[in-house]
Structure formats: C-alpha cells, structure tokens
C-alpha positions in Angstrom: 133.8 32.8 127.0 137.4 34.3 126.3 138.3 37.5 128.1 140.4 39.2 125.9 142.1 42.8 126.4 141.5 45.5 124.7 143.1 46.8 121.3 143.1 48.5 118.4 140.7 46.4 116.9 138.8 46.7 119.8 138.8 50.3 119.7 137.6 50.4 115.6 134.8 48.0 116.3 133.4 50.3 119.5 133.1 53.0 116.4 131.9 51.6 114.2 128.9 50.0 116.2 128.4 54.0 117.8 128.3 55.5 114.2 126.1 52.8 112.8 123.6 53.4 115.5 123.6 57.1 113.9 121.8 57.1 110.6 118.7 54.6 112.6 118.1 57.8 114.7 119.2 60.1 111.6 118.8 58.6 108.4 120.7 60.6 105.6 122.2 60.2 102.1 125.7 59.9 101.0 126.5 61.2 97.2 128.1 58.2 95.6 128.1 58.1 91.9 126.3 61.4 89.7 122.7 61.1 91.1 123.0 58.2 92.9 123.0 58.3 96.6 124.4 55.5 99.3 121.4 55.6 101.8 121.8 55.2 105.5 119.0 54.5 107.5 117.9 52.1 109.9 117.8 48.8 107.4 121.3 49.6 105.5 123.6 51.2 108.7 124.2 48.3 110.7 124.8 45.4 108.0 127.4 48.1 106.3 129.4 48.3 109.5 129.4 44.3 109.9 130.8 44.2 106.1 133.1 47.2 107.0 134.5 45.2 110.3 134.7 41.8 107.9 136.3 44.0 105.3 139.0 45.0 107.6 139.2 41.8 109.3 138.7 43.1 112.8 136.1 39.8 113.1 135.8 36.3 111.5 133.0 35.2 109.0 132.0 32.8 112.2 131.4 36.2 114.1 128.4 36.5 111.2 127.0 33.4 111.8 126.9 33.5 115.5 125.0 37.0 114.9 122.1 35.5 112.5 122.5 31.5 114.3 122.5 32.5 117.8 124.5 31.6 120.8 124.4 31.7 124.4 120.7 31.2 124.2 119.8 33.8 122.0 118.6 32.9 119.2 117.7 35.6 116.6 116.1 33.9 114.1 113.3 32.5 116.3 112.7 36.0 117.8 112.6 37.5 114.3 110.3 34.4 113.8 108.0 35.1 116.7 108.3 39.2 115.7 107.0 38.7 112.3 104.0 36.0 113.0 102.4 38.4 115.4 103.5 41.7 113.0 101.4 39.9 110.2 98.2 38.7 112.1 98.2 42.4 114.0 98.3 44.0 110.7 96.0 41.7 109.0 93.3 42.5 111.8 93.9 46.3 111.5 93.2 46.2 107.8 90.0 44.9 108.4 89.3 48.5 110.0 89.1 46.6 113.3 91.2 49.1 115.5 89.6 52.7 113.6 86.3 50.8 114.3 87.1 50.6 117.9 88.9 54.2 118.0 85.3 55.9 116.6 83.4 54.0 118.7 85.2 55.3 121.7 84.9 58.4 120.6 81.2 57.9 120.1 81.2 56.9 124.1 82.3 60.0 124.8 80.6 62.6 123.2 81.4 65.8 123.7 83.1 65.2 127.1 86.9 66.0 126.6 87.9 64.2 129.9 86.2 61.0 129.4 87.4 61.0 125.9 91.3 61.4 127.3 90.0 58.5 129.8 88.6 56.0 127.4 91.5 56.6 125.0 94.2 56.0 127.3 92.4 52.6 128.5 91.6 51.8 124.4 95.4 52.6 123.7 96.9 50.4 126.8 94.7 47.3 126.5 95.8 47.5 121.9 99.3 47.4 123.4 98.8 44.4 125.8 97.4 42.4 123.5 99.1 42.9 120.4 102.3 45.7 120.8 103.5 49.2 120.8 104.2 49.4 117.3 100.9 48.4 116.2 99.4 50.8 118.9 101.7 53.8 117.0 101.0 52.4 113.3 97.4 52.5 114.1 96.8 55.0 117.3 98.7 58.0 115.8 96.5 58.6 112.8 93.6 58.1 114.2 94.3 60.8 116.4 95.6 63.3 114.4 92.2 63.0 112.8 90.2 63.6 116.3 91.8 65.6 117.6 92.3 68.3 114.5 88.4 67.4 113.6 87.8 68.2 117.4 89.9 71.3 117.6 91.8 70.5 120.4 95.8 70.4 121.0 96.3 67.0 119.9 99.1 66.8 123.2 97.7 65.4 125.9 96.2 62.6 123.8 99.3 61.7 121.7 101.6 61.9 124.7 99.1 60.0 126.7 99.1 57.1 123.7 102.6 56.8 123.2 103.4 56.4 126.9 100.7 53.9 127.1 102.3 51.8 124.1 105.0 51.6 126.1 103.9 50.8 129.2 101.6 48.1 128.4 103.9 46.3 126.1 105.6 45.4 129.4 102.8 43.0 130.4 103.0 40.1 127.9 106.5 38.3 126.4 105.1 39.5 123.0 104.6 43.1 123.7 107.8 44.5 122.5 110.9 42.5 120.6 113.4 43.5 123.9 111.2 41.4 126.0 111.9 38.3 123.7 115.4 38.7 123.6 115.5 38.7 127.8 113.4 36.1 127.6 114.9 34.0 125.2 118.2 34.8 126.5 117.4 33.2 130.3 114.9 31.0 129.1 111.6 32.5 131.1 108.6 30.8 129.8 105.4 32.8 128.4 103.5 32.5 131.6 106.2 33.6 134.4 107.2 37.0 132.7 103.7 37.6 132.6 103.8 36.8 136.9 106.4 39.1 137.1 105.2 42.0 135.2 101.4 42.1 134.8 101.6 44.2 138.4 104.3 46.5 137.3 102.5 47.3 134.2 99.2 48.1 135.8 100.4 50.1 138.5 102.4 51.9 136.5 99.6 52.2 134.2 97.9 54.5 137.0 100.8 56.3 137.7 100.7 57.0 134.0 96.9 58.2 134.0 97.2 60.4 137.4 100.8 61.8 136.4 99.2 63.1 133.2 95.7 64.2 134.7 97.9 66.3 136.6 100.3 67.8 133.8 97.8 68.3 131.4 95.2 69.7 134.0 94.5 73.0 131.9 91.4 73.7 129.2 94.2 74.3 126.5 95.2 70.6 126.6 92.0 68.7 127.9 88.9 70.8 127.2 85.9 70.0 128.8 84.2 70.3 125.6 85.1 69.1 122.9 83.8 68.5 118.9 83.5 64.8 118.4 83.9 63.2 115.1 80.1 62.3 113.7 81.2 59.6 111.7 79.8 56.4 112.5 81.7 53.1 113.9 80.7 51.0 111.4 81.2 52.8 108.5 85.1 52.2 109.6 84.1 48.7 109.6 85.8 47.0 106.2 85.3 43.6 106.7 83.3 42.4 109.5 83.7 38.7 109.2 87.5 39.0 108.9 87.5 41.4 112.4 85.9 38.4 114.0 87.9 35.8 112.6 91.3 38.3 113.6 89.9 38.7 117.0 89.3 35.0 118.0 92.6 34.1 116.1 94.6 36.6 118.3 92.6 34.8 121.4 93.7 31.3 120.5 97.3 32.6 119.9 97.2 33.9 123.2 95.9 31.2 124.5 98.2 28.5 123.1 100.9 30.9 124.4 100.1 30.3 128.0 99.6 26.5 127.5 102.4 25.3 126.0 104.8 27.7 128.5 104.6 24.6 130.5 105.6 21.8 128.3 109.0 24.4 126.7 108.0 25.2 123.6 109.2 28.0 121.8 107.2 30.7 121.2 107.8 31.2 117.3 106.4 27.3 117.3 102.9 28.6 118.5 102.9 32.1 116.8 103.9 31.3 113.3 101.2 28.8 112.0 98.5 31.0 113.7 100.3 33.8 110.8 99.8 30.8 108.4 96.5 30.5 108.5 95.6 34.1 109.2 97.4 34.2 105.3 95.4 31.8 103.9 92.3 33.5 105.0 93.7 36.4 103.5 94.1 34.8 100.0 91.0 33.2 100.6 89.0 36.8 100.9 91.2 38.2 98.1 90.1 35.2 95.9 86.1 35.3 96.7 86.3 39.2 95.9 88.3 38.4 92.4 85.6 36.4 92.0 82.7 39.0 92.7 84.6 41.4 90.4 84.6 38.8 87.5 80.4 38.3 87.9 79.6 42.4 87.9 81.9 42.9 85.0 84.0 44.5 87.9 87.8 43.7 85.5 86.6 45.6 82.4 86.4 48.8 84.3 89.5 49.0 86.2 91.5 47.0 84.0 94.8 49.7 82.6 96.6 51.7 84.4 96.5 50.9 88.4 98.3 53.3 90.4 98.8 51.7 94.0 99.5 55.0 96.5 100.7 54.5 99.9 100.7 56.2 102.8 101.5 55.2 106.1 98.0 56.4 107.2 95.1 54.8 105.9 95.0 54.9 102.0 92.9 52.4 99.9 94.1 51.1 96.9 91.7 52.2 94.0 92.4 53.0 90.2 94.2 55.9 90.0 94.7 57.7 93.1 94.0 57.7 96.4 90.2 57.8 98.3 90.7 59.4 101.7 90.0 57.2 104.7 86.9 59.2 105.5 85.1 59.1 102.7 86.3 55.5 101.8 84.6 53.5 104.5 81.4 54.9 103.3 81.6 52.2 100.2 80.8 49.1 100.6 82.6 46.4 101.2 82.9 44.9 98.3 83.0 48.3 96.0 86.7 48.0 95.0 89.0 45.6 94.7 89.3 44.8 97.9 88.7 47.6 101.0 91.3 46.2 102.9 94.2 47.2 100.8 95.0 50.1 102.8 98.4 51.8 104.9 101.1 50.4 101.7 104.1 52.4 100.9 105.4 53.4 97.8 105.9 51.1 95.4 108.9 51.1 93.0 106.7 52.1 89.8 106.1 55.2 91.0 110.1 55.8 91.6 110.8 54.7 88.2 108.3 56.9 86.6 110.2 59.9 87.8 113.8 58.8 87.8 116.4 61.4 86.6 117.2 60.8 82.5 120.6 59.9 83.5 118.8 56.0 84.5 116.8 55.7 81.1 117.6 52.2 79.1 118.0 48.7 80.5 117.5 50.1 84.1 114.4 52.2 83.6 113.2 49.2 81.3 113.8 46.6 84.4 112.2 49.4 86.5 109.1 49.9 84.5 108.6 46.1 84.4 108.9 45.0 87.9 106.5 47.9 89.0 103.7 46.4 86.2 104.3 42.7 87.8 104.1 44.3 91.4 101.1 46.5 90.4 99.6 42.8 88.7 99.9 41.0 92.2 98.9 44.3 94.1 95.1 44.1 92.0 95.1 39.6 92.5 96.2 40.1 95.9 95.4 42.8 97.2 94.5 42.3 101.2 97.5 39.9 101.1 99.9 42.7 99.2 98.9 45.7 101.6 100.0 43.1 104.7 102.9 42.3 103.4 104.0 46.2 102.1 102.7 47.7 105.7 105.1 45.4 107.6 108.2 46.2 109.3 110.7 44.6 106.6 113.7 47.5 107.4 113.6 45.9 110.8 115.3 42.5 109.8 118.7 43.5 108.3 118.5 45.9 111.5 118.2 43.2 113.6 120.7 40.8 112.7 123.3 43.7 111.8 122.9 44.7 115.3 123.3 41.4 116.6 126.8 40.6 114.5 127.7 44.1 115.6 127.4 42.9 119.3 129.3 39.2 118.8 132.4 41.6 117.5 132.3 43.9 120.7 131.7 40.3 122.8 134.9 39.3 120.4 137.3 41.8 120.6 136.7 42.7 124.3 134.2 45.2 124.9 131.0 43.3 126.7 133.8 42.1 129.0 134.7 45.8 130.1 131.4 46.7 130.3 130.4 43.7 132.5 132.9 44.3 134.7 131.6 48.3 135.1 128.0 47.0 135.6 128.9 44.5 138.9 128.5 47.4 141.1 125.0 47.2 140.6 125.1 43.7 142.6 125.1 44.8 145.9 121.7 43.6 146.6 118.5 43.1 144.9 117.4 46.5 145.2 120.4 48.1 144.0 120.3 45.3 141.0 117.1 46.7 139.9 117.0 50.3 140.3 120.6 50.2 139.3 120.1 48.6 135.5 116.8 50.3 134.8 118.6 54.1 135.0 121.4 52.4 133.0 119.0 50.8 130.1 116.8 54.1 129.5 119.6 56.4 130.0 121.1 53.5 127.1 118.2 53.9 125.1 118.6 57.3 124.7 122.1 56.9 123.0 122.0 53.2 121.2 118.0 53.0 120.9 116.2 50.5 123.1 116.5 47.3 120.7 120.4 47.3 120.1 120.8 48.7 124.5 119.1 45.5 125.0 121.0 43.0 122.7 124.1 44.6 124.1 123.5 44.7 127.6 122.1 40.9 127.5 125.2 39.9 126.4 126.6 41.8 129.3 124.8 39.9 131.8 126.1 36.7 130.5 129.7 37.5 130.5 131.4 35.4 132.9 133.1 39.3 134.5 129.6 39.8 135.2 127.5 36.2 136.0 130.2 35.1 137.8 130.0 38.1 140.8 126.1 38.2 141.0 126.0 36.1 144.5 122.3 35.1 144.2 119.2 34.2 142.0 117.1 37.2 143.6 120.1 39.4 142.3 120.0 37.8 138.9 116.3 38.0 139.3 116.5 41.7 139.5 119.1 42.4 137.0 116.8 40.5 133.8 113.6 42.7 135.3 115.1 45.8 136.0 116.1 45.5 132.3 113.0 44.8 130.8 111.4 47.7 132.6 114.2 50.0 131.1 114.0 48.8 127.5 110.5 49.7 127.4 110.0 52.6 129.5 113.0 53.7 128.3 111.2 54.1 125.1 109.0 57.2 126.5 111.7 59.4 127.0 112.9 60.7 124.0 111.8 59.8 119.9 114.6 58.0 119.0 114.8 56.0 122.2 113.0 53.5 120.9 111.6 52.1 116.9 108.5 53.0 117.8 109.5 56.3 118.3 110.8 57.1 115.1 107.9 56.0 113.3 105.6 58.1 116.0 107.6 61.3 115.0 107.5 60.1 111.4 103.6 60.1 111.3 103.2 63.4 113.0 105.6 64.9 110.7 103.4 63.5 107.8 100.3 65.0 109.2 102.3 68.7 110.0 101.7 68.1 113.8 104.9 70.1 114.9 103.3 70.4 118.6 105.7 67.5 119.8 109.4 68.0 118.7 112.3 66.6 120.3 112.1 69.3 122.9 109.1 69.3 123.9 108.4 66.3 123.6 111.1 65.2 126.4 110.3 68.2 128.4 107.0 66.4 129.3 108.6 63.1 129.7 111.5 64.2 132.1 108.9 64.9 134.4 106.8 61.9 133.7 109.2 59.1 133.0 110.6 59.2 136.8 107.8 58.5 138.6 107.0 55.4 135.9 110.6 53.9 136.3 110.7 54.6 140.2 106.7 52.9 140.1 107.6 50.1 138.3 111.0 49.1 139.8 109.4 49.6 143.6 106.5 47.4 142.5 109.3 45.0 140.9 111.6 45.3 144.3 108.3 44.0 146.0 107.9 40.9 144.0 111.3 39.9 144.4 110.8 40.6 148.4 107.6 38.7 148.4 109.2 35.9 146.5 112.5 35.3 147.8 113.1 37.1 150.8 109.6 37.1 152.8 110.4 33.6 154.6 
C-alpha cells in the first residue's frame, strides 16, 4: 500500500468524511429549490460526500469501486449480503408476533413482582440479541416496553436502559450479532466458530457485570418497584401466525447451525445465510397466497376492495382498510380476519406524501405520484406479509454503507489511515496494552464517527503497513482485532448516536413521548456503567489471550 504525505487534498477529504458523519447523527434539511428540500440524513450524507470528492477530483472512479468491490479482504458486498439475509428472516419471524408473544409471556412469569420482571426481561432481551442482533432487539424490545411499562405505571428507565445495554452486549457473542463484527471478521478472515471461542466468555461475564451494575444503580422503588401492574393481556393473543413462528424459529436454528459447520470447510458466511432468506420468502409468498385465497372463498375482495390506506408506524401497526387497528386490540382477531395479520411495523408509503404535497407539485409529478402509490398500495393488499418485510427493513443502511466505505478508500488514498496507523502503534507494547488500548480508542470513536464507520476506518488502520508492520506478534495482533470488536459494540452503550441502533432507540421513544432518556441522561447512567463493561470484557479478553498464547 502507498504511503503518501499529506496535502491539500488530503486535508478536504478529512472534511468532508467528518461533516458527512454529521447529518447520520443529525439529520436535517437543506432549502434547495421553492418547497423543495435537499435531505441529509444517514442514507443521502455519505454517498453526497463521495460524489462531492469525485466532483472535485480529490479521488479516482477506481477509489468507488474499491469502496462497493472490496479490497484488502474486505469485502462489502458480502457483508451487506450476510446483513440483509438475517435482517429479512429476523423480521419475518417478528411479524409472526413471535417476539411480543415471548415479551407478554414474560411478563405473565412475573406477575406483579417488579424485580423478577427487570430479571426475566434482561435475560429475554440478551438471549433476542445472541441469536439474531441488537437492531432487531431495539425494533422489537423498545415498543414493547413502552407499552409495559406505561400500562404498569412504572418509570420505564431501568427497563429500557437495562434492554439497550443488553443489545449491545450480547451482539458481541456470535459473528452475526452486529455488522462491525463482520467487517473484523471478514477483514482477518476468522471463521464463524473461533470468534465465537473468543467472545462467548466476554459476553457472558460482562452480561453479569451488566445485571449487578444495574441492580445496584437502579436499587430505589422509583425505578424497580416491588410491585408492579402487569399487562392482563394474554400471550397468545399476540400470537399471529403460529405455524410461521415455528417454521421462523427452526429456520433461524438451521441457519445457525449451518454457520458453525461450514466455518470449517471456508465458506463465506453470506453463502449459508442468504438462501435460508430465500426460502424464508417463499414461505412468505406462500402464506400471503393461501390467505388471498381464503379472502376469495368468504367473499373477503368485495368488502375491502377501494380505497386501501396502508399506515405505518415503526411500532406495531396492521395493515387494514382505512386506518390503523392498535396492536392491542388487533391480536384479538383471528388470524385470518384481514388481509393478512402479519402486515405490521411498515413506514409511510409514498401515497400518503403525494396526497398532501404542496400545489406547487400538481401535474405530471402529482400524476406519477398518485400512480405509483395505487401500484404500491395494489402489491401491499397481494403481498402483504412479504410487503411489510420488505418496508420494515433497514434499506437507508446500504447507501450508508458503501458511502462510508468509498469515504474510507479516499482517506486510505490521500494519506490519512497512514497517519493514523502510525498514532495507533503505541498501543503495541504488549498484549495488554493492545487491548485495553484500542477498546478506549473505538468507543471514545464511536462517540464521534458512530460505531459502524469507527470500525471500517480503524480496520483499515490495522492493515496499513505503518501499523501491521510494528505489531511484533500474533497475541498483539490477536489483541488489537478483539479489543476492537469489544469497543465497536460496547461502544454502542454510551451515548445515542454512538451506534445505528441508537438512533432508532431514541427515535422510538421520541414517537411514544418517553422524554425520560435524553442525551443527558441517558449518558449520565452509562458513564458509570459503560467502565466497568469495557474494563470486564477486556480483562476477560487479556485472559484468553494469556491462556492461549502465553500460559506455556
């Protein structure tokens, strides 16, 4: 790799990667043409600043395909692959009221005992997040408890903090837990089966630290009553589709399972994941086919044929005929009753934009408006399980992706990763300096680039010859890759924009007025938690790599 100083280029690409990390943390609107608006947010930022840096020519076209192709063993399109296969079977499962089913039935356990209901929630929360991810744990998690805990009348706090620092800490365990882990991963080549050697320990001891740290910070009747209202509503009234829960559930399994087996024999993870997403849509289509085909023998199409207004929320809606059914009150029909039950959590659907669009965009664009929202509305009512799937996941997170990946081949280009590798050797002392070192460095990074981008970036730091080249021994190296997956996802737990998941957590509690967790309060409980997690998880890490390599 070519170690090139620094200049002005150099200088205008640094800024431009900083200010497109901006509007992912703040989103915001720039006025652009009479009502129109240019709009920043985490899916347009970063490919505008790799089309500003082409623009100016401060990188090549190549620099673009290097960023979407790969290089140096990371290859984005197979993590984005792998991200997407497990994103759609996860959400596929959830919509078959799997997760809410599991969340009431928990809450049935407990009763009226606020203690054990904190207990069996964390557990609940951290095993969602080992098996599947933190995202899916936030998407499904948070609203959930909004509703307990506002049904219950308790300060929903200890039980939101408790869940999000779970979703982070479990996601550590598997190579599928959290998109940082796959670029590490893929980056060093480290099979399925040994990252889950190294960090099934970490994650379960610091899974207890988690629990007894909180126990002890929330130890007061205002956050963890003894008492406590529980929600009367019964599990399987949550239960949408029973058949497809099982089918999720043994799909996920097998997934899992292939996972570990073929770590042995190389193959790449999106291989295995994406046609266990195949056939998890085809059973999809095949469940939105037989329930076309029940509507068609009760006479179901002449009834809700007309107008079909799709509503979306990020909670749990249910597509119906126009309007919304609230997730309480839905899962008391049957299965069977609408369309298709499973339709729920979509977003808003262009239609519903058009119909109020200022008069300035009336003509050929309000036409084309009008009629794309009728043909999405058309596939919405034939495909309904498969529609809501497809609107609940995490598109914005692609052109993210592979902006922020070009963005980091033009700081490799024009000379940054270079600097910074040669900053981060005096973390290579020893082992234990390797890990403790990079894990402060990665969540204090988090905090300022957001975990996803701090991990393509410092990966790419790590390879640098200035960097690879002093690091005197595997058990360093060893150190270095672990102390930075511990810091991408703990780093997570600090603050709400250190991480995606994050931002959507503070999104959903802003949409259900839950203003108990800002910013500042929110990383006034976590300065005192998140310190005892890293220093727990790196000690457990410094252990392995003493039992491993330096024991004999």
């Amino acid at each position: 790799m070519e170690d090139r100083g620094l200049d002005a280029y150099s200088w205008v690409t640094l800024v431009i990667f900083l200010l497109s990390i901006v509007p992912v943390i703040r989103p915001f609107k720039i006025p652009f043409f009479r009502q129109t608006h240019i709009r920043l947010n985490l899916a347009t930022s970063p490919p505008l600043g790799v089309l500003i840096l082409l623009i100016i020519r401060a990188i090549p076209i190549t620099t673009v395909r290097d960023g979407c192709i790969g290089s140096m063993g990371i290859q984005p399109y197979a993590i984005l692959i792998l991200f997407y296969s497990l994103a759609y079977i996860c959400i596929s499962l959830d919509l078959t009221g799997l997760f809410q089913y599991l969340a009431f039935w928990v809450s049935r356990k407990a009763g009226n005992r606020g203690i054990l209901a904190f207990t069996l929630f964390f557990c609940l929360t951290s095993l969602m997040s080992g098996l599947t991810s933190n995202d899916v744990v936030i998407l499904t998690g948070t609203v959930f408890l909004s509703y307990f805990t506002r049904v219950s009348g308790i300060n929903p706090t200890a039980f939101l903090v408790s869940e999000f620092t779970t979703a982070n800490i479990a996601s550590m365990a598997l190579y599928i837990g959290n998109p940082t882990n796959v670029i590490v991963s893929e980056a060093y080549d480290i099979s399925f089966i040994e990252y889950s050697a190294w960090m099934l320990l970490p994650t379960v001891v610091t899974l207890l630290l988690a629990y007894c740290v909180l126990r002890v910070m929330f130890n007061n009747p205002v956050y963890l009553p003894r008492q406590i209202v529980a929600p009367d509503a019964s599990p399987n009234s949550v239960l949408l589709d029973p058949k497809g829960a099982v089918f999720g559930t043994v799909l996920l399994a097998c997934c899992l399972a292939t996972l570990v087996g073929t770590s042995f024999a190389g193959v790449s993870v999106w291989m295995v994941t994406l046609p266990f997403a195949v056939v998890t849509l085809v059973r999809d289509f095949l469940y939105d086919l037989g329930s076309i085909k029940w509507m068609h023998s009760n006479n179901g199409l002449s009834t809700v044929t007309g107008s079909i207004d799709i509503d979306i929320d990020i909670s749990t809606s249910s597509t119906v005929n126009n309007g919304t059914i609230d997730s309480i009150d839905r899962t008391r029909r049957s299965s069977r009753g609408s369309l298709s039950n499973r339709s729920i959590g979509l977003q808003s659907l262009p239609a519903t934009r058009a119909e109020t669009a200022p008069r300035e965009t009336v003509g050929l664009h309000r036409s084309f408006q009008r009629r794309l929202g009728q043909r999405i509305k058309r596939l919405g009512y034939r495909w309904p399980t498969v529609f809501a799937v497809i609107q609940r996941m995490p598109w914005a997170i692609l052109p993210f992706s592979l902006g922020m990946f070009v963005l980091v081949e033009g700081l490799s280009l024009v000379g940054w990763v270079g600097v910074l590798a040669k900053g981060l050797v005096v973390f290579t002392l020893n082992y234990v300096t390797a890990v403790y070192g990079v894990t402060f460095v990665s969540i204090v990074a988090c905090q300022l680039l957001n975990n996803l981008p701090m991990t393509i970036l410092l990966t790419r730091i790590i390879q640098h010859p200035n960097f690879s080249s002093r690091v005197t021994s595997p058990v360093i190296m060893q150190g270095v890759l672990l102390g930075l997956i511990v810091g991408s996802n703990l780093g997570a737990c600090l603050t709400l924009v250190g991480s995606l998941a994050g931002i959507m957590f503070d999104h959903i509690l802003k949409s259900k007025n839950i203003h108990v967790l800002g910013y500042r309060n929110f990383l006034g409980w976590n300065l005192i938690l998140l310190p005892v997690l890293a220093l727990g998880a790196s000690s457990v890490i410094i252990g392995e790599l003493w039992f491993i390599y330096q024991r004999s």
